[in-house]
Structures are given as C-alpha cells and as structure tokens.
C-alpha positions in Angstrom: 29.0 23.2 -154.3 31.9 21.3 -155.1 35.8 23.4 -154.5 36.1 23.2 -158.1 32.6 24.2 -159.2 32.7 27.3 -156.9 36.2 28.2 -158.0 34.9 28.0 -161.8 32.4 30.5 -160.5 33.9 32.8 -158.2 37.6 33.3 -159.8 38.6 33.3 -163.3 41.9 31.9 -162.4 43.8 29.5 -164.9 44.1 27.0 -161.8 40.4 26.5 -161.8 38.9 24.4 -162.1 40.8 21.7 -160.7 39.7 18.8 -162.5 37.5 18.8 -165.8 33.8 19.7 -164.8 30.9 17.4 -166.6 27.7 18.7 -168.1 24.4 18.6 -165.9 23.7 15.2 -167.4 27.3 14.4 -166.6 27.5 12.6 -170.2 30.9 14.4 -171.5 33.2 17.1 -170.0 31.5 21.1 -170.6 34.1 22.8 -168.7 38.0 21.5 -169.0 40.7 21.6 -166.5 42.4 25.2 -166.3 39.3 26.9 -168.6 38.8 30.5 -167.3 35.7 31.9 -167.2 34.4 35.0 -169.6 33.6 38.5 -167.8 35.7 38.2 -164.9 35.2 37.1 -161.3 32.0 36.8 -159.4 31.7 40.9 -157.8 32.6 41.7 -161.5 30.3 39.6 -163.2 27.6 40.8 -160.5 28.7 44.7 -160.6 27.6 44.7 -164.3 23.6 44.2 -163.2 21.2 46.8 -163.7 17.6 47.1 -162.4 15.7 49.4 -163.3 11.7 50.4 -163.6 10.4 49.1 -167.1 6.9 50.3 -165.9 6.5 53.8 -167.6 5.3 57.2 -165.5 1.9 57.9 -167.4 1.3 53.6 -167.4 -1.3 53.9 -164.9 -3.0 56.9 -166.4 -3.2 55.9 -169.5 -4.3 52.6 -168.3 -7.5 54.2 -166.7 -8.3 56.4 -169.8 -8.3 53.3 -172.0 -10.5 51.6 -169.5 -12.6 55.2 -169.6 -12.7 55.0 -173.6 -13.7 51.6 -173.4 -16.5 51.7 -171.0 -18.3 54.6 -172.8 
C-alpha cells in the first residue's frame, strides 16, 4: 500500500492523501488531494463493529421437530 493510500485509510487528516488517488481502473481521480475520509480514523472506524450470534437458541430444536413432523 502506497503512503498515500494507507494514510487515506488510516487518518482522516486534511493532509491526506497526498496526491489525488485514481479509481481501481485508474480511469479518472475517486479520491482528490486533501479529501478526508467519513467516520473517523481506522481504530474508530473498526471500534464501531459488532458480531454477534444470528443463529437463534431454540434453532436447533426446532430444526429437529420439523425434521420429526416431516418424517411422520
């Protein structure tokens, strides 16, 4: 990663980046010189994650009664 990529991504400060940055394609310049990133620096962009279990408690149970129901 490039000094002014990672700067772009790690620090939302108005000296970043350091030159315009161009889009994956590299057709026309996405991010311009001095843009600051939304939502903060890297650890603050990061500390907003949450994971959590989307698989329910009774999932498994009521997994094996419909397999019960279905097989009578």
């Amino acid at each position: 990663m490039t000094t002014s990529t990672g700067g772009y991504r790690d620090g939302p400060t108005p000296s970043w980046p350091a030159k315009s940055l161009p889009s994956p394609d590299g057709t026309a310049d996405m991010i311009h010189r001095g843009e600051i990133r939304d939502g903060g620096d890297y650890q603050t962009r990061m500390s907003r994650i949450a994971v959590w279990n989307i698989v329910m408690d009774e999932h498994n149970y009521l997994v094996r009664r419909w397999n019960d129901f279905m097989s009578a």
